[in-house]
C-alpha positions as CSV (number, residue, x, y, z in Angstrom):
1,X,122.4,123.7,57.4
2,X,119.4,125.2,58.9
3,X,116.9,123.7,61.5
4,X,113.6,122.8,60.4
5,X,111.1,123.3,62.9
6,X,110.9,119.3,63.1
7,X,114.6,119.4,63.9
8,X,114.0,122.3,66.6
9,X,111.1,120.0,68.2
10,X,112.6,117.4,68.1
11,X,115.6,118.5,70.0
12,X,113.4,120.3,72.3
13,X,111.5,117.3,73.5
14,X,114.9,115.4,74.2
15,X,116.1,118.0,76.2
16,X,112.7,118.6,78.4
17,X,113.4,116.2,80.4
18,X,116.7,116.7,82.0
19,X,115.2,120.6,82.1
20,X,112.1,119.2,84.0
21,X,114.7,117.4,86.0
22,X,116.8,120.5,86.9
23,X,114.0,122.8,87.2
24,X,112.1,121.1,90.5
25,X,109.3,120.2,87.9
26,X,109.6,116.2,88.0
27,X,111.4,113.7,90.4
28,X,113.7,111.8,89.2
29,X,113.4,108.3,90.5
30,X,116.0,105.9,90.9
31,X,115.7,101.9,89.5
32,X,114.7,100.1,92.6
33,X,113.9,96.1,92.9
34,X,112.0,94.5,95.7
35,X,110.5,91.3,97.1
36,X,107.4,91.7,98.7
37,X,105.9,88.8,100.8
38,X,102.3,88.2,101.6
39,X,102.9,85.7,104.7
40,X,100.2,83.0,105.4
41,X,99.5,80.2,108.0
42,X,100.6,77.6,105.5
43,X,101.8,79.3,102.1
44,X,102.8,82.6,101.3
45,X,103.0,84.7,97.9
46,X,106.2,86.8,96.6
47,X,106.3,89.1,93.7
48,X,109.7,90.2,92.5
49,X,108.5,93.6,91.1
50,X,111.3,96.8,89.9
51,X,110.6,100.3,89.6
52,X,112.5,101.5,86.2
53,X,114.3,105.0,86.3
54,X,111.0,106.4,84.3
55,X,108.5,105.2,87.2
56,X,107.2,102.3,86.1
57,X,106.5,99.5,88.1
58,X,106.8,96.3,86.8
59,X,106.5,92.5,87.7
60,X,109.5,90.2,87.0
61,X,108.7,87.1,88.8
62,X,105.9,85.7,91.2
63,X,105.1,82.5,93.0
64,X,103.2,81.2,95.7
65,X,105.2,78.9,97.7
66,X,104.8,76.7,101.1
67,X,106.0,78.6,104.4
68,X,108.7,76.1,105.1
69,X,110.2,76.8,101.3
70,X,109.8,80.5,102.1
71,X,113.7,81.2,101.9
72,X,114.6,79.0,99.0
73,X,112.3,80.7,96.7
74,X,113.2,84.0,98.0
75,X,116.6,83.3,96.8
76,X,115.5,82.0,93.6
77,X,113.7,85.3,93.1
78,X,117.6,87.1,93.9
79,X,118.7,85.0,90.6
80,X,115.9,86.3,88.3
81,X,116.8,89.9,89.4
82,X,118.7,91.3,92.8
83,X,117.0,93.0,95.3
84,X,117.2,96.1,97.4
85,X,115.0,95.1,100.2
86,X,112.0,92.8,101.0
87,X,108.4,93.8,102.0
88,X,106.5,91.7,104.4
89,X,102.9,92.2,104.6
90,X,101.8,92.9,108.7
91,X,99.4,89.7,108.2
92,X,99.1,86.6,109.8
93,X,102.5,84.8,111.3
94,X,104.5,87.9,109.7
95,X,107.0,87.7,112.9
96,X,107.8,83.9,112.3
97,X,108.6,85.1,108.4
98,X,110.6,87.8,109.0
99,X,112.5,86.2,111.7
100,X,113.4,83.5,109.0
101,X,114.2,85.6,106.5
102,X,116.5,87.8,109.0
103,X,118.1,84.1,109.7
104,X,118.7,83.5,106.1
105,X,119.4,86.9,104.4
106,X,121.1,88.9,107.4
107,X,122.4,91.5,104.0
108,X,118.9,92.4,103.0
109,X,116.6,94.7,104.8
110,X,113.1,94.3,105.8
111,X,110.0,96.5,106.0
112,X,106.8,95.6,107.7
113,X,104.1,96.7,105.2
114,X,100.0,97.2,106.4
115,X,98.1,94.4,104.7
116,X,95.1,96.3,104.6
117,X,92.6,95.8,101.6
118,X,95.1,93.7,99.4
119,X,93.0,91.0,99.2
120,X,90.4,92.5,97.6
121,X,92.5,94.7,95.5
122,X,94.2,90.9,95.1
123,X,91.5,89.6,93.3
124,X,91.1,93.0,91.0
125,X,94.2,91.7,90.1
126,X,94.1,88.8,89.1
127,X,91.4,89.4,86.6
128,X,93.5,92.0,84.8
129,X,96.2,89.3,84.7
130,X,94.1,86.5,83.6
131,X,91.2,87.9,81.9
132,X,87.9,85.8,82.5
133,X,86.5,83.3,79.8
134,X,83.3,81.8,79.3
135,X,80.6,82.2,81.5
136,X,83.0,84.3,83.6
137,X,82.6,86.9,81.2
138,X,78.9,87.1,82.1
139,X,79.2,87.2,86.1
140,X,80.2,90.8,87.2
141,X,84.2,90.0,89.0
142,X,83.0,91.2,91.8
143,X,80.9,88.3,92.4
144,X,83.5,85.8,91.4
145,X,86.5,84.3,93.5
146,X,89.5,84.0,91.6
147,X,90.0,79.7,91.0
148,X,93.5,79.9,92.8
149,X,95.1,81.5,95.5
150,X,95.9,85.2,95.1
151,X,98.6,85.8,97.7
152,X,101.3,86.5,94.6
153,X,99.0,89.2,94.0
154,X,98.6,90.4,97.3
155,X,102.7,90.6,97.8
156,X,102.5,92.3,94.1
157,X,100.2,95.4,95.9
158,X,102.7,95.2,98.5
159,X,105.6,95.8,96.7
160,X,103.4,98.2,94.4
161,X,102.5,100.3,97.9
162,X,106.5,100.7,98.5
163,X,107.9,101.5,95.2
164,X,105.2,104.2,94.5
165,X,105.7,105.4,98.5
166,X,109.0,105.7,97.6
């Protein structure tokens, strides 16, 4: 039976591609899952985010949790998905968390990620996530503070700074 040119096409763009791949013209990225933690004084925020095979970054999971609970949600976060590796942002008491963490998940590696500018990007965030109602709608975001904490969001950026890095 002949091709069509439909046929032809279409067998064409399945096979770009693994030509892309085997020309140089596109990196292939690998699936890669990590928890990021924004560490605070008193709470901190985790994002369980994965970067598929095609690039995309996604969140899984998210929470915002009190420092002495750190380690149990972490490994809650291990049940929704496994993980590679954890970020911690260089913020404030980022040496007590990761010595923790190193205490409680010797098998996982950690990276010390630059906290610079998350917040605000933090609070982009969260509008995009939870898109503003009311009056809210009438007050430019920039003006506004988000009415909750945003450090899940700041550990999402994190993990979003790695995974794209990467």
């Amino acid at each position: 039976m002949p091709q069509t040119a439909s046929s032809s096409s279409s067998a064409f763009a399945k096979a770009l591609p693994q030509v892309q791949l085997q020309c140089g013209l596109v990196k292939e990225t690998s699936e890669k899952t990590v928890l990021a933690v924004d560490p605070g004084s008193s709470k901190c925020g985790l994002a369980l985010v994965r970067r598929a095979k095609n690039g995309k970054i996604e969140l899984l999971w998210r929470a915002i949790a009190p420092v002495e609970n750190l380690c149990r949600h972490a490994k809650e976060a291990a049940e929704v998905s496994p993980y590679s590796m954890i970020v911690v942002g260089s913020g404030t008491r980022s040496r007590n968390i990761v010595e923790n963490l190193r205490d409680e998940l010797p098998a996982v590696g950690i990276l010390i990620v630059d906290e610079r500018d998350t917040t605000l990007k933090a609070r982009e965030r969260y509008w995009e996530h939870n898109p503003r109602r009311g009056w809210r709608k009438i007050v430019p975001a920039t003006l506004q503070s988000p009415p909750e904490p945003v450090d899940d969001f700041v550990a999402l950026i994190l993990a979003e700074r790695v995974l794209s890095a990467d």
